[in-house]
Rosetta silent file (secondary structure, phi, psi, omega in degrees, C-alpha in Angstrom):
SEQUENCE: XXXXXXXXXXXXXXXXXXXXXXXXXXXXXXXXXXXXXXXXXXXXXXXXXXXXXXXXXXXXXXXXXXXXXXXXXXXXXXXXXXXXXXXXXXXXXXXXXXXXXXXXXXXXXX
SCORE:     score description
SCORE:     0.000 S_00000001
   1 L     0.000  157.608 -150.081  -23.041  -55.133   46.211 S_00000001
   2 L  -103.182   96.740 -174.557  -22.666  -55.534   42.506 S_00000001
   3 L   -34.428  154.414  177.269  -24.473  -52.852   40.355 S_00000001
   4 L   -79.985   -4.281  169.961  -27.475  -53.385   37.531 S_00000001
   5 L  -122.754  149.898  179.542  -24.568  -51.319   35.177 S_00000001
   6 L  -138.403  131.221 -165.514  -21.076  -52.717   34.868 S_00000001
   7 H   -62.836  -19.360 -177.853  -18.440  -50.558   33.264 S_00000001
   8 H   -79.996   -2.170 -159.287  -17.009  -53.839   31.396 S_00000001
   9 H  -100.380  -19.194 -147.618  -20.345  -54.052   29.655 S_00000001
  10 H   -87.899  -43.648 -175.428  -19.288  -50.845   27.644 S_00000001
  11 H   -66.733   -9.011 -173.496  -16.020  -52.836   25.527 S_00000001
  12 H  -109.735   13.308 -151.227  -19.017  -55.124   24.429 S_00000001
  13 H   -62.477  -10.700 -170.385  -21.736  -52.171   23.086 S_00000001
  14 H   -96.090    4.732 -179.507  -20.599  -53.592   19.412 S_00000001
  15 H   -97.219   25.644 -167.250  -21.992  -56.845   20.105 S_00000001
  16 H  -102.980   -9.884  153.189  -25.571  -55.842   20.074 S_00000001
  17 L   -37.434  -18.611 -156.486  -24.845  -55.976   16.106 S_00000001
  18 L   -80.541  -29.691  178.157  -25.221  -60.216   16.117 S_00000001
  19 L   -62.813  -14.717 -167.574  -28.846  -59.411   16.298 S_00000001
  20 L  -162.727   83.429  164.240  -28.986  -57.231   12.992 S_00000001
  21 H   -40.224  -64.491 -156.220  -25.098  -56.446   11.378 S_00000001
  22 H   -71.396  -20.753  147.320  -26.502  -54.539    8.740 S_00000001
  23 H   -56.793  -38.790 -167.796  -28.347  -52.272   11.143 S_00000001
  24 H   -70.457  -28.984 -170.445  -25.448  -52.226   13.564 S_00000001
  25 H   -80.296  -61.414 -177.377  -23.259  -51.297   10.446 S_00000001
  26 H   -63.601  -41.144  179.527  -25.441  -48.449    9.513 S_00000001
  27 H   -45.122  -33.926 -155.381  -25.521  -47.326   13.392 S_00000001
  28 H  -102.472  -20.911  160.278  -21.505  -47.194   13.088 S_00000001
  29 H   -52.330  -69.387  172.703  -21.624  -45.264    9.911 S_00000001
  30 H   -41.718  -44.677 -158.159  -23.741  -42.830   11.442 S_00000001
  31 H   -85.969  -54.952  178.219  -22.398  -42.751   14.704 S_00000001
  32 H   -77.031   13.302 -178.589  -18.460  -42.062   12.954 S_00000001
  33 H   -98.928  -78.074 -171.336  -20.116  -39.555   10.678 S_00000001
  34 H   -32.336  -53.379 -171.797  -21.595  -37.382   13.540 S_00000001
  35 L   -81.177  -25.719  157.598  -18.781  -37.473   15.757 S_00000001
  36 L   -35.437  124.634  158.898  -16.108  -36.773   12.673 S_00000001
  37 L    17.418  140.601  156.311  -14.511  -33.331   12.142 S_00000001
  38 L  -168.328 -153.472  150.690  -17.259  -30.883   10.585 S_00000001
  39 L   -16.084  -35.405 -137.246  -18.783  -27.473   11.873 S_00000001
  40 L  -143.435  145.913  159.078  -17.457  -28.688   15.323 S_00000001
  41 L  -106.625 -178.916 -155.573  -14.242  -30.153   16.080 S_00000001
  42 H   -69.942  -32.636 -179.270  -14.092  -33.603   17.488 S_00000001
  43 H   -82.607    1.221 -175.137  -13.264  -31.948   21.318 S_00000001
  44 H  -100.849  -26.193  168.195  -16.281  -29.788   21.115 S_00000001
  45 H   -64.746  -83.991 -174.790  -18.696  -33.003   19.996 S_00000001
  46 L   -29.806  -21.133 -163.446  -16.844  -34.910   23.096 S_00000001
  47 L  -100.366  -28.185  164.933  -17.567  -32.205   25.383 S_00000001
  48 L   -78.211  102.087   89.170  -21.792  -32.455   23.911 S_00000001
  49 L  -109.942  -16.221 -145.734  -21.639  -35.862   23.894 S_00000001
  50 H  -104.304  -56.290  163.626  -20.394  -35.789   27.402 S_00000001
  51 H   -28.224  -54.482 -176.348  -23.353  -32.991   28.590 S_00000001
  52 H   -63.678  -40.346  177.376  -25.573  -35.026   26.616 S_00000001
  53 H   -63.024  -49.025  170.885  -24.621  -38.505   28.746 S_00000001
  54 H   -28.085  -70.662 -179.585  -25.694  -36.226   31.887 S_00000001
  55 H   -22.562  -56.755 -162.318  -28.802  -35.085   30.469 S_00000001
  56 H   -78.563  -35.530  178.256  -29.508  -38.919   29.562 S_00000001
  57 L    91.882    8.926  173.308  -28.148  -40.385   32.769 S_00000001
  58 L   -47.184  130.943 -168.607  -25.986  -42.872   30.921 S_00000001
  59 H  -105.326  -47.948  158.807  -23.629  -44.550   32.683 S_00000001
  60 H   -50.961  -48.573 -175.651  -21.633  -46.000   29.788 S_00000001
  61 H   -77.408  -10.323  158.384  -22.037  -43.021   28.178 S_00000001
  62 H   -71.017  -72.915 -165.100  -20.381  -40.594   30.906 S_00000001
  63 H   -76.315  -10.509  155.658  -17.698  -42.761   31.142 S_00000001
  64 H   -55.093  -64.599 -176.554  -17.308  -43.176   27.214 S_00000001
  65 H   -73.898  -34.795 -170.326  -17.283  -39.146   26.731 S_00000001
  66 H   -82.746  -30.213  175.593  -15.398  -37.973   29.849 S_00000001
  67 H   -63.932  -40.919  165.148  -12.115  -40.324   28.347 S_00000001
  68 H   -38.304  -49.325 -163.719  -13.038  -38.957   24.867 S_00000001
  69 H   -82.856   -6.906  171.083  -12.998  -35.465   25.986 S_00000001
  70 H  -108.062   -0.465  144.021   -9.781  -35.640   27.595 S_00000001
  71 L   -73.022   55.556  140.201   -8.270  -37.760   24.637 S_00000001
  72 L  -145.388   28.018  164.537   -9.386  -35.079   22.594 S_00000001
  73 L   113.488  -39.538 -146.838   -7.896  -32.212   24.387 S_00000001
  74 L   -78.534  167.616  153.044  -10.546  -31.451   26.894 S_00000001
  75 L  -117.617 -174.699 -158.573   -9.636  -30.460   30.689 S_00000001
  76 H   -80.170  -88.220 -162.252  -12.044  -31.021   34.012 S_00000001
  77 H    10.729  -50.223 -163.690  -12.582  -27.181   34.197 S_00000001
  78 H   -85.251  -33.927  166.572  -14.163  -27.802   30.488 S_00000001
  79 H   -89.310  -33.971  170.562  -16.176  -31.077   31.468 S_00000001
  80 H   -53.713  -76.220  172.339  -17.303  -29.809   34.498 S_00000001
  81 H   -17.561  -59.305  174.942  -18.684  -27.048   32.885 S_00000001
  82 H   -53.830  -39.686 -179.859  -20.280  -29.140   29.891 S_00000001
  83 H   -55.227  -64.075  176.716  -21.623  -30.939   33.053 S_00000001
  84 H   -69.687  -27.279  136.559  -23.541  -27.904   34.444 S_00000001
  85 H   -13.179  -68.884 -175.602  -24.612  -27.210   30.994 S_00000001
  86 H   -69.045  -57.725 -176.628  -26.674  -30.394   30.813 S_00000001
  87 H   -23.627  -48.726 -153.076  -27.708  -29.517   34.381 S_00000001
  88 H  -113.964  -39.659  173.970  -29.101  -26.323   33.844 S_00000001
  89 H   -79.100  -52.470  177.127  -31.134  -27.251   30.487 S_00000001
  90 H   -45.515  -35.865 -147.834  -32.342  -30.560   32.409 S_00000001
  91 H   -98.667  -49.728  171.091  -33.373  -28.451   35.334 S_00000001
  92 H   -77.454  -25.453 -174.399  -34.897  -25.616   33.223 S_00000001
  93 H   -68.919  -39.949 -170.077  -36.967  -27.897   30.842 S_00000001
  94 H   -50.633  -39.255 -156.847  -38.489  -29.260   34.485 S_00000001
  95 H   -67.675  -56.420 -169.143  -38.895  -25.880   35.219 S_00000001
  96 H   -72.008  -14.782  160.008  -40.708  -24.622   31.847 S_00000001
  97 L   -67.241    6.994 -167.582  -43.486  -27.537   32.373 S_00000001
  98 H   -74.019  -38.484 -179.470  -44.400  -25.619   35.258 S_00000001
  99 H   -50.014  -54.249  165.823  -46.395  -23.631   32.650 S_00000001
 100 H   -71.119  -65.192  171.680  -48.608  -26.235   32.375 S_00000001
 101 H   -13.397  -65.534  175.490  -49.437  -26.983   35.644 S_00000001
 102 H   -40.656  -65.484  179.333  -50.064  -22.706   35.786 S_00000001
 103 H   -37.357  -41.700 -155.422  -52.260  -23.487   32.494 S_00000001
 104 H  -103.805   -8.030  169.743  -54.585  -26.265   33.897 S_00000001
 105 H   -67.379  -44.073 -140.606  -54.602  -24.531   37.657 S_00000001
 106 H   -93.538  -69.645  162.342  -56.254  -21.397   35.528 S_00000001
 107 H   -48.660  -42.441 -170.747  -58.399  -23.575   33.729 S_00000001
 108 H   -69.660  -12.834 -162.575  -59.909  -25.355   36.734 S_00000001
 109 L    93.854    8.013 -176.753  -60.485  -21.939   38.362 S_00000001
 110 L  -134.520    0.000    0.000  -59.453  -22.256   41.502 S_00000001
């Protein structure tokens, strides 16, 4: 059976510009600004970008970031990792809402 995501849909992500250019245009500024050289080099933004698709659940965007990070250098060892990363922040933010639940059990008193 044929999935609701299709990996061919990813070669077309610039065509959601026809609705707005000049937004799509700014998006693509931004978007090569971020991921450009800086603070960071381009394989350590692939390997967060790649953490980050986890996090998000993207499916374009996991397969967009794990070929970036190994065009840029990256190995599995290093995406795996990046993987468990996301994993572990995903898994503790679930974790640290727990607090409320602890809060409003206190409040009711019982």
């Amino acid at each position: 059976m044929d999935g609701y995501y299709h990996s061919s849909d990813l070669a077309r992500f610039s065509e959601i510009g026809k609705g707005n250019k000049e937004l799509w245009e700014k998006f693509s500024a931004y978007y090569a600004a971020v991921f450009a050289e800086g603070a960071l080099t381009e394989r350590e933004k692939a390997l967060i970008g790649l953490g980050v698709a986890h996090a998000v659940q993207c499916p374009y965007c996991i397969d967009a970031y794990s070929k970036d990070a190994l065009e840029k250098g990256s190995n599995l060892d290093q995406m795996t990792e990046a993987v468990h990363v996301a994993a572990a922040i995903r898994g503790g933010a679930s974790l640290v809402h727990g607090v409320q639940m602890l809060n409003h059990v206190d409040d009711l008193g019982m």
